[in-house]
MARMAR-438326 format. One line per 3 residues: number of its first residue (from 1); for each residue x, y negated, z negated of C-alpha. Coordinates in nm, 3 decimals. Example, Ala and Ser with C-alpha at 12.3 -4.5 7.8 and 13.67 -1.06 7.14 Angstrom:
<recs>
1> 1.230/0.450/-0.780 ~ 1.367/0.106/-0.714
</recs>
This chain:
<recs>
1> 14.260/9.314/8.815 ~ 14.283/9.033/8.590 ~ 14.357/9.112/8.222
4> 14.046/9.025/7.962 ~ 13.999/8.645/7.846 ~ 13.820/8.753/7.489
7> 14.136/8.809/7.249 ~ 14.263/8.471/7.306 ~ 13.902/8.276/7.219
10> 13.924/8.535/6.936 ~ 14.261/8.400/6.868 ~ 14.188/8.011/6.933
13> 13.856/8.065/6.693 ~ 14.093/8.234/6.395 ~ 14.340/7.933/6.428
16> 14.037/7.685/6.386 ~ 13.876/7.833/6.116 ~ 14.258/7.859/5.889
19> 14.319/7.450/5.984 ~ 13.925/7.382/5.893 ~ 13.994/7.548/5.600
22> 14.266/7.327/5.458 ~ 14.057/7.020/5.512 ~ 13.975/6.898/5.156
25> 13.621/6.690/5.107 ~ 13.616/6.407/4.884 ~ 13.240/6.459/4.810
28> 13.268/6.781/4.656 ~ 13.445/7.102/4.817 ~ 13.760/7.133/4.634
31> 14.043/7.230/4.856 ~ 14.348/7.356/4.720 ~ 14.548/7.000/4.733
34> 14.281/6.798/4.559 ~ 14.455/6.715/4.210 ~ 14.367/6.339/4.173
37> 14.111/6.271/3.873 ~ 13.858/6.075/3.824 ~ 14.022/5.708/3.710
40> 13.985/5.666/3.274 ~ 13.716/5.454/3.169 ~ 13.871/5.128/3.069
43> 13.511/4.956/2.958 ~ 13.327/5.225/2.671 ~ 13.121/4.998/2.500
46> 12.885/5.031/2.252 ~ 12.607/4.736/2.324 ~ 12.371/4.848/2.061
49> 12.293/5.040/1.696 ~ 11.994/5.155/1.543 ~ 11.864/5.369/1.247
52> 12.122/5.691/1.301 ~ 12.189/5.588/1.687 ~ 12.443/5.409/1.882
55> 12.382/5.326/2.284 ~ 12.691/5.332/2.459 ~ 12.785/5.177/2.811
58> 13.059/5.195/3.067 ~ 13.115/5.206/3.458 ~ 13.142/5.499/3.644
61> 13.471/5.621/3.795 ~ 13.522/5.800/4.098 ~ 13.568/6.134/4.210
64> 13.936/6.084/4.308 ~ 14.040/5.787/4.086 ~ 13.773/5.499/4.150
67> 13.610/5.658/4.484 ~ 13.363/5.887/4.535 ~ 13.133/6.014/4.258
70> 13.256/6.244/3.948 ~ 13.088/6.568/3.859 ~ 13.087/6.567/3.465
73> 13.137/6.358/3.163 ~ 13.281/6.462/2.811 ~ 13.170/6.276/2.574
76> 13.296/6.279/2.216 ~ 13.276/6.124/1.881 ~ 13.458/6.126/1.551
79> 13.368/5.989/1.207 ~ 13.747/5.916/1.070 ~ 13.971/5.686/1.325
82> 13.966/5.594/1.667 ~ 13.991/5.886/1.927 ~ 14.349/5.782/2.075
85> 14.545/6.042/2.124 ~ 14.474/6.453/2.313 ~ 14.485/6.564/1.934
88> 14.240/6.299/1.812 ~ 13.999/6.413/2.131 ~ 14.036/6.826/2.054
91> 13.911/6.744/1.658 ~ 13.642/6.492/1.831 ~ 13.283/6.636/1.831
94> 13.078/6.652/2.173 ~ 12.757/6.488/2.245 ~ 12.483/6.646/2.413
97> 12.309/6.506/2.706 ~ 12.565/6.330/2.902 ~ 12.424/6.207/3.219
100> 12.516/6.301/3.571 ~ 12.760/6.116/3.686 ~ 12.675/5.802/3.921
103> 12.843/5.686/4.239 ~ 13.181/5.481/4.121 ~ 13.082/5.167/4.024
106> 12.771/5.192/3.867 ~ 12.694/5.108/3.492 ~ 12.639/5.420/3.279
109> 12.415/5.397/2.981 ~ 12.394/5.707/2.706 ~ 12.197/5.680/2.360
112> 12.387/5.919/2.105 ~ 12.140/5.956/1.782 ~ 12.095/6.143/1.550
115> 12.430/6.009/1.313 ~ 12.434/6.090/0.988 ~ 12.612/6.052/0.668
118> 12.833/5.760/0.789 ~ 12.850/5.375/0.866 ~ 13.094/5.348/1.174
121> 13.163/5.612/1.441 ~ 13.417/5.642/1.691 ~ 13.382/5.718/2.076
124> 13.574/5.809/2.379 ~ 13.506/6.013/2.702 ~ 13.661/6.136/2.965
127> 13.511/6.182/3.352 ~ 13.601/6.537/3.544 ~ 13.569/6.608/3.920
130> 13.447/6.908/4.099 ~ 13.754/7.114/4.045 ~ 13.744/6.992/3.733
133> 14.009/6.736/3.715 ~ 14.009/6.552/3.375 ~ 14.022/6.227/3.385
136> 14.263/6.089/3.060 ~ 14.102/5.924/2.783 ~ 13.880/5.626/2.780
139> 13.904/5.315/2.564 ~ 13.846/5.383/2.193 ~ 13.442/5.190/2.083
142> 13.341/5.200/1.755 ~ 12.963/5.195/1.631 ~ 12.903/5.067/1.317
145> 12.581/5.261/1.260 ~ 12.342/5.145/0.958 ~ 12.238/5.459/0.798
148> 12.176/5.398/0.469 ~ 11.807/5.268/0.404 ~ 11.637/5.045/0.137
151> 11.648/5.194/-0.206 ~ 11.285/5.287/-0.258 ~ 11.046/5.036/-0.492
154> 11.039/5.204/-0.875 ~ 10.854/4.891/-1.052 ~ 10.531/4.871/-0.823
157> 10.310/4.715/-1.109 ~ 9.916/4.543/-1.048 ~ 9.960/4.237/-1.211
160> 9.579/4.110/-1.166 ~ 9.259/4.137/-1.020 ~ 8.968/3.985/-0.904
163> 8.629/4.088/-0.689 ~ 8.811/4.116/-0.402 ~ 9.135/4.140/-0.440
166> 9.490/4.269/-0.601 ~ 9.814/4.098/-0.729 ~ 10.136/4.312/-0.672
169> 10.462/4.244/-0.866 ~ 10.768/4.456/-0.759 ~ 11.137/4.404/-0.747
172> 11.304/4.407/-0.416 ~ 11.493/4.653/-0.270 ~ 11.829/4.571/-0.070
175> 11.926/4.602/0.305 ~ 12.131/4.906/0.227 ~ 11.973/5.058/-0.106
178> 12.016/4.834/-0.367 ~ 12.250/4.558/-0.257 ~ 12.207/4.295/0.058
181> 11.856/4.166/0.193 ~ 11.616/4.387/0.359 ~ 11.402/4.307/0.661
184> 11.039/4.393/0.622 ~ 10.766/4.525/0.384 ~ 10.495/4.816/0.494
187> 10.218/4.756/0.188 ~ 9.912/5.047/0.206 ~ 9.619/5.073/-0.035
190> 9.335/5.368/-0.031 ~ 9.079/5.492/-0.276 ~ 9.275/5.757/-0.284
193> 9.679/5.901/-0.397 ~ 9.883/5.803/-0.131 ~ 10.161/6.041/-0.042
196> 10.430/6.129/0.228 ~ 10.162/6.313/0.392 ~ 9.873/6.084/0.398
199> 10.078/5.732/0.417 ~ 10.000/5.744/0.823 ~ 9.611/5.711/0.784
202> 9.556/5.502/0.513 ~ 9.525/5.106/0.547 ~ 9.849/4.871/0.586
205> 9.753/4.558/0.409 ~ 9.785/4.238/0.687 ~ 10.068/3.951/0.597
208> 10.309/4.134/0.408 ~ 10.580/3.927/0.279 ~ 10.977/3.871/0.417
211> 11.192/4.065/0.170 ~ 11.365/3.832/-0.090 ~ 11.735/3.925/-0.161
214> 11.795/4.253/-0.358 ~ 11.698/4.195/-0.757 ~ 11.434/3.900/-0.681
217> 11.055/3.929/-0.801 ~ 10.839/3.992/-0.507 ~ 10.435/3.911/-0.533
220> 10.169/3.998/-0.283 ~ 9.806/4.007/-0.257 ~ 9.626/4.247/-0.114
223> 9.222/4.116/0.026 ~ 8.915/4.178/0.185 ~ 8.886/4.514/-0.117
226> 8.518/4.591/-0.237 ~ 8.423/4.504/-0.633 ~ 8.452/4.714/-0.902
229> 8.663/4.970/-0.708 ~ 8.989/5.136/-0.787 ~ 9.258/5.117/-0.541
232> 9.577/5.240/-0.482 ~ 9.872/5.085/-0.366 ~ 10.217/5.189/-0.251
235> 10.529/5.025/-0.030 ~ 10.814/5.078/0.164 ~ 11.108/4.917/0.292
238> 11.292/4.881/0.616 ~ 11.611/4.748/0.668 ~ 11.702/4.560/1.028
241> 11.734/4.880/1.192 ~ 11.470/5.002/1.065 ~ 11.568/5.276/0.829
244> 11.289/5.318/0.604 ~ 11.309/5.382/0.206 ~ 11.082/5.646/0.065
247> 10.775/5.615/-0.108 ~ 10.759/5.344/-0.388 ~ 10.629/5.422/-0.728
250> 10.215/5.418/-0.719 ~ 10.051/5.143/-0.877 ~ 9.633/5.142/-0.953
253> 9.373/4.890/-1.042 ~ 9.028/4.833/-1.012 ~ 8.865/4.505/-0.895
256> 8.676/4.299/-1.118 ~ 8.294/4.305/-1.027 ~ 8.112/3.956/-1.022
259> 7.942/3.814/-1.311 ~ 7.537/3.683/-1.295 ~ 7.456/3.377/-1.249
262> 7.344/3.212/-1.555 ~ 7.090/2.942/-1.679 ~ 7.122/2.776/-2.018
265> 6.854/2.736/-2.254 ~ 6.843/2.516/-2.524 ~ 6.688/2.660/-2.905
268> 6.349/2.576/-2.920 ~ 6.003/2.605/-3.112 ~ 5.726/2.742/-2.847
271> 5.381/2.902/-2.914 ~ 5.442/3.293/-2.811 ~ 5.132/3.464/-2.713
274> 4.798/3.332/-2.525 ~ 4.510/3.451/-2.658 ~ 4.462/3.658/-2.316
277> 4.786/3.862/-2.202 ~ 4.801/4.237/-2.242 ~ 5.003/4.262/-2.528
280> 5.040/3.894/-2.597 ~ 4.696/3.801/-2.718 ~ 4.902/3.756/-3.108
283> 4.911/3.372/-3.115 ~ 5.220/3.276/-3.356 ~ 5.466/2.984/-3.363
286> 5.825/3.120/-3.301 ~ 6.151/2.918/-3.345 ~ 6.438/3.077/-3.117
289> 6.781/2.865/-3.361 ~ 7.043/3.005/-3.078 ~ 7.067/2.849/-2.719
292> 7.117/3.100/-2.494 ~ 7.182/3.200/-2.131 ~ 6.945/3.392/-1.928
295> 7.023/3.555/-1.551 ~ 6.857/3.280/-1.304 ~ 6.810/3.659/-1.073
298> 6.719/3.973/-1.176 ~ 7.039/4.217/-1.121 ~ 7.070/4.339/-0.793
301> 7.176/4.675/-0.635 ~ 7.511/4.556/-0.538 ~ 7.573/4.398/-0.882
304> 7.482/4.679/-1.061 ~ 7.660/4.923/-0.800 ~ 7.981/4.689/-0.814
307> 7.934/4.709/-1.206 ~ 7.884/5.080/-1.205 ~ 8.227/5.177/-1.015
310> 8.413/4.963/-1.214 ~ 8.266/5.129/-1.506 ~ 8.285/5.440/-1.331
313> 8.720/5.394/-1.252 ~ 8.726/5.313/-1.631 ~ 8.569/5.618/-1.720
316> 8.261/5.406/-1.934 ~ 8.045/5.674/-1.711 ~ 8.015/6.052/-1.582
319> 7.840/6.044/-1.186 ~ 7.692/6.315/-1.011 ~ 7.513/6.258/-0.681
322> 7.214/6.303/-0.915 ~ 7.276/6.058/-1.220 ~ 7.473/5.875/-1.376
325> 7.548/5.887/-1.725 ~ 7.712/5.700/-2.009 ~ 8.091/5.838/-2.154
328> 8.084/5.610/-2.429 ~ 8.072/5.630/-2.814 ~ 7.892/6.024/-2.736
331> 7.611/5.909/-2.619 ~ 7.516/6.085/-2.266 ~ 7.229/5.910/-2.188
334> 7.127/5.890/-1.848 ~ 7.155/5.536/-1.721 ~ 7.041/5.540/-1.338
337> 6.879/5.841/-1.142 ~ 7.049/5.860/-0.854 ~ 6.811/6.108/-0.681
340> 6.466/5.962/-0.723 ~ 6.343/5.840/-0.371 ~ 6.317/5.512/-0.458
343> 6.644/5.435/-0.598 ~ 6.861/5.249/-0.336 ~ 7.242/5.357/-0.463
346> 7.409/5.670/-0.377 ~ 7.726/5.859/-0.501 ~ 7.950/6.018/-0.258
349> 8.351/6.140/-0.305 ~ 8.394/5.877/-0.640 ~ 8.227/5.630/-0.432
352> 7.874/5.469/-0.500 ~ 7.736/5.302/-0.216 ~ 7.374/5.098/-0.206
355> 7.174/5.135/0.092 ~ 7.185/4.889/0.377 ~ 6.952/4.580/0.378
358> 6.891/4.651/0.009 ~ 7.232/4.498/-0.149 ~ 6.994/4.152/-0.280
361> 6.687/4.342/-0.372 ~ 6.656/4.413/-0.736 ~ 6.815/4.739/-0.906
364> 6.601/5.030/-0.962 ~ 6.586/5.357/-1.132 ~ 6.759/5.193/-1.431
367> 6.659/5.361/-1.757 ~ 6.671/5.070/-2.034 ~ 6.998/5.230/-2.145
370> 7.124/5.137/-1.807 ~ 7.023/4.819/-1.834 ~ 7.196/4.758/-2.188
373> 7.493/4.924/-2.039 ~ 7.556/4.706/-1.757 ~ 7.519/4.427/-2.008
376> 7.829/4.615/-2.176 ~ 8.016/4.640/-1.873 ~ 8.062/4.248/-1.836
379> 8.152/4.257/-2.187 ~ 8.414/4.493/-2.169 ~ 8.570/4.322/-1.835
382> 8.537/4.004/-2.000 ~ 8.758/4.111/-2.284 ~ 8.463/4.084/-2.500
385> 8.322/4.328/-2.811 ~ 8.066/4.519/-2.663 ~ 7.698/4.457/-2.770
388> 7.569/4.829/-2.743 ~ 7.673/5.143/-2.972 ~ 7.597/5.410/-2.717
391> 7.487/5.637/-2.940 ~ 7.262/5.450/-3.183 ~ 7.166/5.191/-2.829
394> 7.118/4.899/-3.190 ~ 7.264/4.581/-3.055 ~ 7.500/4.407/-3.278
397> 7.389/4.592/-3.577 ~ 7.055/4.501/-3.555 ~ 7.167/4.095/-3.443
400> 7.083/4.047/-3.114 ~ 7.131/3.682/-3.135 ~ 7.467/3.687/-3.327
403> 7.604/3.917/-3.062 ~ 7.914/3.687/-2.883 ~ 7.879/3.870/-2.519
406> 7.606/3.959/-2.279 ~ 7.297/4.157/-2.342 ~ 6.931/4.220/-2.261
409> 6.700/3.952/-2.389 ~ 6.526/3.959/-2.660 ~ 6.111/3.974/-2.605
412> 6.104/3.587/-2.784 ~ 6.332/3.457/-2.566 ~ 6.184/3.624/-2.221
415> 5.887/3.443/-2.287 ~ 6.017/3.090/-2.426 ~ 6.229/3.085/-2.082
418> 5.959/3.195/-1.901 ~ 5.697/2.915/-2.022 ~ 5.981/2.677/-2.089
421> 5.879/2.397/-2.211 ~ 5.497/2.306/-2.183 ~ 5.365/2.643/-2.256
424> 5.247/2.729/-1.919 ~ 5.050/3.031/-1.845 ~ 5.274/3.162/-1.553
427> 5.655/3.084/-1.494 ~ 5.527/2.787/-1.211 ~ 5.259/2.633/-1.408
430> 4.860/2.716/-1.467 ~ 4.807/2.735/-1.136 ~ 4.643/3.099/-1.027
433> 4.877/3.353/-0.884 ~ 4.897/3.354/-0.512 ~ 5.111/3.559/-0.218
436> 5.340/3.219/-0.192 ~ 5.436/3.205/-0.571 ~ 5.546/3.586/-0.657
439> 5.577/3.954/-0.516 ~ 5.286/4.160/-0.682 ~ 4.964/4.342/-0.593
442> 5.153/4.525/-0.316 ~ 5.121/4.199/-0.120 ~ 5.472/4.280/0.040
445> 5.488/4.616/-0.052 ~ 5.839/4.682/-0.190 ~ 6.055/4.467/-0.348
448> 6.168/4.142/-0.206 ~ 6.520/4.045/-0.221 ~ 6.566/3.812/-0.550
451> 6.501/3.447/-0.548 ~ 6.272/3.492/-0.209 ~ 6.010/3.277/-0.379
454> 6.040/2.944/-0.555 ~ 6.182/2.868/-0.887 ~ 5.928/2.915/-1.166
457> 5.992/2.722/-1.415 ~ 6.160/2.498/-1.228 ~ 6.309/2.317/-1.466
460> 6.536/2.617/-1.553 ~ 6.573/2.718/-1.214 ~ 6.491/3.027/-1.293
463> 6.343/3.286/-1.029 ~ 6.149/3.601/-1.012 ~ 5.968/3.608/-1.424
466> 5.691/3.677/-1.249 ~ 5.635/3.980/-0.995 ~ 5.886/4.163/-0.779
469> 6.003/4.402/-1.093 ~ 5.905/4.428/-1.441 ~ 6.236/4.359/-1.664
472> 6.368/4.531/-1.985 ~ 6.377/4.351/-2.269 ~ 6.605/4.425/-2.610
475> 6.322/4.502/-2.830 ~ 6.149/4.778/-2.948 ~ 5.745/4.801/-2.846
478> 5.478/4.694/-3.080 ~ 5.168/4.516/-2.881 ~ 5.072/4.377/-3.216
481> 5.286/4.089/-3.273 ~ 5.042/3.924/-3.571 ~ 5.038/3.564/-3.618
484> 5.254/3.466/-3.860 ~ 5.524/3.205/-3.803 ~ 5.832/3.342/-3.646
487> 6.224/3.270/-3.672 ~ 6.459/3.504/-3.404 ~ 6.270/3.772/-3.417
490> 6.420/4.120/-3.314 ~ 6.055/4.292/-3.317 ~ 6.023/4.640/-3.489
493> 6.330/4.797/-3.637 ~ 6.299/5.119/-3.425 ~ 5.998/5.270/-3.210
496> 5.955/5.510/-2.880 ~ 5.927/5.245/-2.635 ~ 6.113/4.918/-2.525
499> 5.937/4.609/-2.377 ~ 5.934/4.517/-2.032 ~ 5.798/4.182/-1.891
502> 5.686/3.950/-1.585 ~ 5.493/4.280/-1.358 ~ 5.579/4.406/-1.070
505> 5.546/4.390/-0.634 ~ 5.262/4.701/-0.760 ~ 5.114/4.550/-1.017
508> 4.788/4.292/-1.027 ~ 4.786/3.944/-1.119 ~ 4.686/3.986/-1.476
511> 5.047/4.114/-1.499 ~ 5.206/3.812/-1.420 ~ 5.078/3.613/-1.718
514> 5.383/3.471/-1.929 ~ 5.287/3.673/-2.251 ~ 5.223/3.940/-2.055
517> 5.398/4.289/-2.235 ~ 5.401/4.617/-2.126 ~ 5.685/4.939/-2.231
520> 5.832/5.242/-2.109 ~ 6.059/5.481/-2.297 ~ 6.380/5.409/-2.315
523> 6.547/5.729/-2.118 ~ 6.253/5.629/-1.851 ~ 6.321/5.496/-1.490
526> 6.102/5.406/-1.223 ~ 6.119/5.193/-0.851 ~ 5.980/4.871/-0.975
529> 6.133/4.835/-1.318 ~ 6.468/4.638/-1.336 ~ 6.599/4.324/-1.568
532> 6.827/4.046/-1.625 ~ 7.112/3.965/-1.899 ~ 7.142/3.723/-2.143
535> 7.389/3.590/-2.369 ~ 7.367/3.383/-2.692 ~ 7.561/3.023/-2.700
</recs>
């Protein structure tokens, strides 16, 4: 019998497996003769730098010198010399994040951030195999990394305002804190302190300007702001790579609020009273010495609300959401009632607001106080003395008419303007009242907004004496006038009431007369009683 066949397969198998064995793959299995590394990068290059960041690029090598595809990369930096020598490399610090390897070849690209507390920085890598054979040490790149930002803005300073707008003055930073040119300006403005935390949310300003070089005087403008309101403004600065300087110092202003429109009128002798008006049946000559100005509207919501939060950044005024008062001279008085129905501005967060559609309509809720306070306001924007004591409410110590800035009218000069200069019985002539000539007899049946109907008188240009809301006047009550000859009269030296003139959108016809009076306390306020300035020349 034959002798078995199996041992020598056995044998042949054994014989196979030992020579596979020794077979070394260049694509990763790492036989025991594989000592060729991956060729040294001769191409590190750093192709870009940004705020604490350098991107690097070079070409793969191989798995065995420049074939095949490495397993690892060791990347390493150093912040004193170029990385040179095996010493320079074992005190170089390691990246994180190197990529995988790519087939040899291919560009590599790596983004090494996060550098800090240095300009230039110093790379080199080296590329392992599977085994790991090192590969020696690349070229030496340097990154000259721009870490040192725009000194911060200490002079931020509002130079001026107007209605809608505010002038900036600063000196400019440099590229790298104080010295060189930096790149671009971030400007924000808020109601509101501006911080660290907050500068995210509130409003950039559009068209900032391109930085001067460091030391020059910058100016901007910052537009499209509401009147009367205090803003606040803060900046910072970015160099090319956009490091970013902290905060700036906080500067604060408050936009001017418009002044009325005005309509001179000459001095004058007129006949005040008619024989017929409610309070003006007294006919007496009266000789007014002082030209004056008069409002051509009455004062509207948004004039008096753009007043009132100028007044109100000042601190002129205390505001709840249910009056407002006056903060000056100790008076207190309250000056609008915020939280009758009918009055059409609001107070919300240090904001007053009118309601919509009503912004050209005529203020109301406006206590006579109010009134002489808003008159007080232009003056003390306009650099003027103010015409009001706040406590005593006498107008230039009892001189209306020598008093240089704005105030309320005096009852003489209501009527001469509104009968100017033929002694008509209404503002437009002697014509009877109709729905085409004024607001009254709850014909529309709330106010209109001012100048909806025509001129009356005309030849002033005036609009409104007659109807839509009754208007405050400077002097104390009396309904006697007598009939004595008159020079710029003041009317009584004190009394409970003020006058108010021209009637209202609720009133009847009879109302609308030119020597028409009527009063109201002074601390009183009501939804179809408003007025207009005037100022002597």
């Amino acid at each position: 019998m034959s002798a078995p066949r199996f041992p020598v397969i056995r044998t042949l198998a054994i014989v196979l497996t030992v020579f596979l064995s020794g077979c070394g793959d260049d694509n990763g299995e790492a036989g025991p003769g594989d000592t060729t590394p991956p060729a040294a990068v001769t191409d590190l290059f750093v192709a870009a730098t940004g705020s604490s960041s350098a991107t690097l690029t070079w070409t793969a090598p191989g798995d065995d010198g420049t074939t095949g595809t490495a397993s690892e990369y060791d990347l390493r930096y150093s912040d004193s010399s170029d990385i040179t020598s095996e010493s320079d490399w074992a005190s170089a610090t390691q990246v994180s994040g190197e990529p995988v390897p790519r087939a040899a070849g291919m560009p590599e690209t790596l983004a090494v951030a996060v550098l800090t507390g240095k300009k230039v920085f110093h790379f080199a890598l080296k590329a392992a195999d599977e085994v790991p054979n090192w590969s020696g040490l690349s070229n030496p790149a340097s990154a000259d990394v721009d870490v040192t930002p725009p000194a911060a803005v200490q002079d931020l300073a509002v130079t001026a305002t107007t209605e809608s707008s505010i002038t900036l003055g600063w000196t400019s930073p440099g590229d790298d804190a104080s010295t060189g040119t930096a790149s671009q300006y971030d400007i924000r403005y808020s109601m509101s302190t501006i911080t660290e935390t907050n500068w995210n949310t509130v409003t950039q300003a559009s068209g900032e300007p391109v930085p001067q070089p460091a030391g020059s005087t910058e100016e901007f403008v910052v537009t499209g702001l509401l009147a009367g309101t205090p803003y606040y403004v803060a900046l910072k600065t970015a160099d090319e790579v956009l490091n970013w300087s902290g905060l700036s110092t906080q500067a604060t202003g408050i936009t001017a609020f418009p002044l009325p429109d005005m309509v001179p009128v000459p001095a004058g002798t007129f006949t005040m009273g008619d024989g017929a008006a409610y309070c003006g049946i007294d006919v007496h000559e009266v000789t007014l010495t002082h030209a004056f100005t008069i409002g051509q509207y009455e004062v509207t919501n948004q004039e008096y609300r753009d007043a009132l939060q100028w007044a109100y950044g000042h601190g002129h005024v205390a505001a709840t959401s249910a009056s407002v008062e006056t903060n000056l001279d100790g008076g207190g008085e309250e000056l609008v009632d915020l939280d009758a129905s009918d009055c059409e501005i609001s107070f919300s967060n240090g904001i007053f607001t009118v309601d919509p559609g009503k912004e050209d309509h005529p203020v109301l809720e406006v206590s006579w106080y109010g009134a002489a306070a808003y008159c007080d306001w232009l003056n003390l924007q306009e650099g003027l003395p103010r015409a009001y004591n706040h406590f005593t409410w006498v107008c230039n110590g009892g001189d209306p008419y020598g008093a240089p800035g704005y105030r309320l009218p005096t009852d003489a000069e209501w009527e001469y303007a509104a009968q100017y200069n033929d002694g008509r019985t209404y503002p437009w002539g002697d014509e009877s009242p109709h729905s085409g000539r004024a607001n009254y007899d709850n014909n529309v049946g709330s106010t209109a907004p001012v100048g909806s109907y025509p001129s009356a008188p005309a030849s002033l240009g005036l609009y409104d004496m007659a109807g839509n809301v009754w208007e405050w006047c400077n002097d104390s009550h009396t309904c006697s006038l007598g009939t004595d000859p008159q020079t710029d009269p003041t009317g009584p030296g004190s009394g409970s009431y003020r006058v108010g003139r021209g009637g209202s959108y609720l009133n009847d016809a009879s109302t609308l007369r030119r020597a028409g009076r009527s009063y109201s306390e002074p601390w009183n306020s009501q939804g179809h009683l408003g007025f207009r300035c005037a100022r002597s020349q």
